[in-house]
C-alpha positions as CSV (number, residue, x, y, z in Angstrom):
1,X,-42.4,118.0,214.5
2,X,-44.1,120.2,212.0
3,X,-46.8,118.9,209.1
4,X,-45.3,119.9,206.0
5,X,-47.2,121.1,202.3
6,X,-46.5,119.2,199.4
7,X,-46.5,115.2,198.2
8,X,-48.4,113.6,199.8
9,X,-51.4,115.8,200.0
10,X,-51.5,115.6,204.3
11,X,-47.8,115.0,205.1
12,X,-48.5,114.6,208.1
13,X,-45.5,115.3,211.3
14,X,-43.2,112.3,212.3
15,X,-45.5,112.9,216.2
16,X,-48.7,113.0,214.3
17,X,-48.0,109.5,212.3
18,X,-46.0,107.7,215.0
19,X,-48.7,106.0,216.2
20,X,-50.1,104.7,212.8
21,X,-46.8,104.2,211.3
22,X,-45.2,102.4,213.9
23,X,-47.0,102.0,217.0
24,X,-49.9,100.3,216.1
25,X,-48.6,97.5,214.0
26,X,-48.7,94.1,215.5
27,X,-45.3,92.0,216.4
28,X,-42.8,94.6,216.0
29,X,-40.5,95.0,218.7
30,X,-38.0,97.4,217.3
31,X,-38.4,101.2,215.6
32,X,-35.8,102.5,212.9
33,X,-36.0,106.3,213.3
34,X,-34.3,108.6,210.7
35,X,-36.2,112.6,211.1
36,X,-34.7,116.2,211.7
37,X,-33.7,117.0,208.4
38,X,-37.1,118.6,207.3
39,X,-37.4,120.1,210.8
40,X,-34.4,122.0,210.2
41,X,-35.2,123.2,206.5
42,X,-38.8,124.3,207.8
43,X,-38.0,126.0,211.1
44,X,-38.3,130.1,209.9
45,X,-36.6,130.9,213.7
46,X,-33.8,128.2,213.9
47,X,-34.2,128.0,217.2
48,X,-31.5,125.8,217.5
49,X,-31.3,122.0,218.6
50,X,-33.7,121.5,221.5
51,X,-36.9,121.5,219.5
52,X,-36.0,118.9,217.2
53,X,-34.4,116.5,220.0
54,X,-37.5,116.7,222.8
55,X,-39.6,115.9,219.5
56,X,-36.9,112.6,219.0
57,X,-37.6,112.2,222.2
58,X,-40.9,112.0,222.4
59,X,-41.2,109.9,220.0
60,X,-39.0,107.5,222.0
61,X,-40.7,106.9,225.1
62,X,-43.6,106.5,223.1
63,X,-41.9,103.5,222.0
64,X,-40.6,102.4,225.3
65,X,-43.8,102.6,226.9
66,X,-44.7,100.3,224.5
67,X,-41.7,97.9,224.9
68,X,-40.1,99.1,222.2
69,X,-36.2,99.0,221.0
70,X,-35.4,102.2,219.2
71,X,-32.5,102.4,216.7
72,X,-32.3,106.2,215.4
73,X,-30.1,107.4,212.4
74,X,-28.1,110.3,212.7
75,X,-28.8,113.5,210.2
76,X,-27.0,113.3,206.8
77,X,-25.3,115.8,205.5
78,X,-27.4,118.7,202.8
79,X,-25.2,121.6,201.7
80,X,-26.4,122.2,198.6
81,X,-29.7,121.8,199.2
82,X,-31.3,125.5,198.8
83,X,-32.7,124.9,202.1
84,X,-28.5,124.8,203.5
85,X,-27.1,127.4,205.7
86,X,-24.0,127.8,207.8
87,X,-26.7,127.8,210.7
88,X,-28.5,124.8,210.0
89,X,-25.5,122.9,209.6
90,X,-24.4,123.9,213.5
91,X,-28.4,122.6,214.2
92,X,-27.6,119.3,212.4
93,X,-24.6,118.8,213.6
94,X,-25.6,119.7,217.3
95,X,-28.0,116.8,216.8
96,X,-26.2,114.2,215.8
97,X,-23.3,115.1,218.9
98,X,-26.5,114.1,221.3
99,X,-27.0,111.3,219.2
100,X,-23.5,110.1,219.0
101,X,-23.4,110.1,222.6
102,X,-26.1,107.8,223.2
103,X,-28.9,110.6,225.0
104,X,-31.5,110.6,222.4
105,X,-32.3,106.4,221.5
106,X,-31.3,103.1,222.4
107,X,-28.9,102.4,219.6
108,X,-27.6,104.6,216.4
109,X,-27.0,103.4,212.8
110,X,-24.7,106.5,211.6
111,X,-25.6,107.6,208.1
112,X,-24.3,110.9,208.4
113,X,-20.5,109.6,208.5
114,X,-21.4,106.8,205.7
115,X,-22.7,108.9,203.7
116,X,-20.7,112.3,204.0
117,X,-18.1,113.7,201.3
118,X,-14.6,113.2,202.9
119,X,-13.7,116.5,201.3
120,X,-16.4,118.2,202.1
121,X,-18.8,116.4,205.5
122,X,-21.0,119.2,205.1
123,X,-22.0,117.3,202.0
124,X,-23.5,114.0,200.6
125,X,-20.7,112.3,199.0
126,X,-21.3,112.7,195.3
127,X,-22.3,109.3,194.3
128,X,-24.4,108.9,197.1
129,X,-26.1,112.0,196.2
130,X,-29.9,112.0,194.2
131,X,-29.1,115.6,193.1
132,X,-31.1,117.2,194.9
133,X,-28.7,117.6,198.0
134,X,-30.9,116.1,200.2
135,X,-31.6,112.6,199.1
136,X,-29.8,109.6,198.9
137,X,-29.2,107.9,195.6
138,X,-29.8,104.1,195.2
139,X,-26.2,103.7,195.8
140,X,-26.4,106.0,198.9
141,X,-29.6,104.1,200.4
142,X,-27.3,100.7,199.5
143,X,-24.8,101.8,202.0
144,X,-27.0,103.0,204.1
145,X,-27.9,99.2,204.2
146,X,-24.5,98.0,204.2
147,X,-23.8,100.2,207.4
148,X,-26.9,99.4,209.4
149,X,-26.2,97.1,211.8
150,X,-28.4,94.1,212.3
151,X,-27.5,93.1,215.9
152,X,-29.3,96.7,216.9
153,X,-32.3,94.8,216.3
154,X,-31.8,92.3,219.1
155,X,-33.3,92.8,222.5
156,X,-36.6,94.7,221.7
157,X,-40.1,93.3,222.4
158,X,-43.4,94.1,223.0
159,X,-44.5,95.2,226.5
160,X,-47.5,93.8,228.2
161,X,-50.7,95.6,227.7
């Protein structure tokens, strides 16, 4: 939703790249969607939810008008991160409930329940943790892999233009 500072230089919003990253590419048929997390962590009001999802949103009838399948990921888990707050975990987790219940994309992969501590789901469990809180390790983006579903990548094609 928001262009970020930092690596790389533009870092450019999930909306402002869409189109380039996605969109524009010939033959594809289905989009693998995984944003929200930065939105939270740069969000000075925490205006809650609603923000974050019309931006998911948007970004999936952009896809559908263009005949697109989309397949979105729930939000992983971050305490631990500096960025982590009691409040921005209800955010996160208010998400991934319209998610879950099938009101934001076509199909989910669910990272957020692979990947969670069982002792603590507020966390990245520890192995699948990079150490910064926020990113998966290799062994985290491996079962990311392992949970993804292939058959979500069925059914999509291109509309005709």
């Amino acid at each position: 939703l928001a262009d970020g500072l930092g690596r790389p230089a533009e870092n450019q919003s999930g909306l402002g790249r869409f189109g380039r990253d996605a969109l524009s590419r010939t033959d594809v048929k289905v989009v693998v969607i995984d944003l929200g997390i930065n939105d939270i962590l740069r969000d000075p009001r925490l205006d809650g939810p609603d923000r974050i999802l019309a931006g998911l949103r948007t970004l999936v009838r952009e896809a559908h008008a263009r005949g697109l399948k989309v397949v979105g990921a729930t939000l992983m888990p971050f305490k631990g991160h500096r960025g982590w707050t009691p409040a921005r975990e209800a955010v996160r987790q208010q998400i991934n409930a319209e998610i879950r219940a099938g009101r934001v994309y076509d199909a989910v992969a669910d990272f957020d329940k692979a990947l969670r501590d069982p002792y603590d789901p507020r966390r990245l469990r520890p192995d699948y943790d990079s150490g910064d809180h926020l990113h998966p390790s290799d062994l985290g983006f491996a079962t990311m892999a392992k949970v993804f579903d292939l058959r979500t990548l069925k059914g999509g094609g291109q509309a005709e233009l």
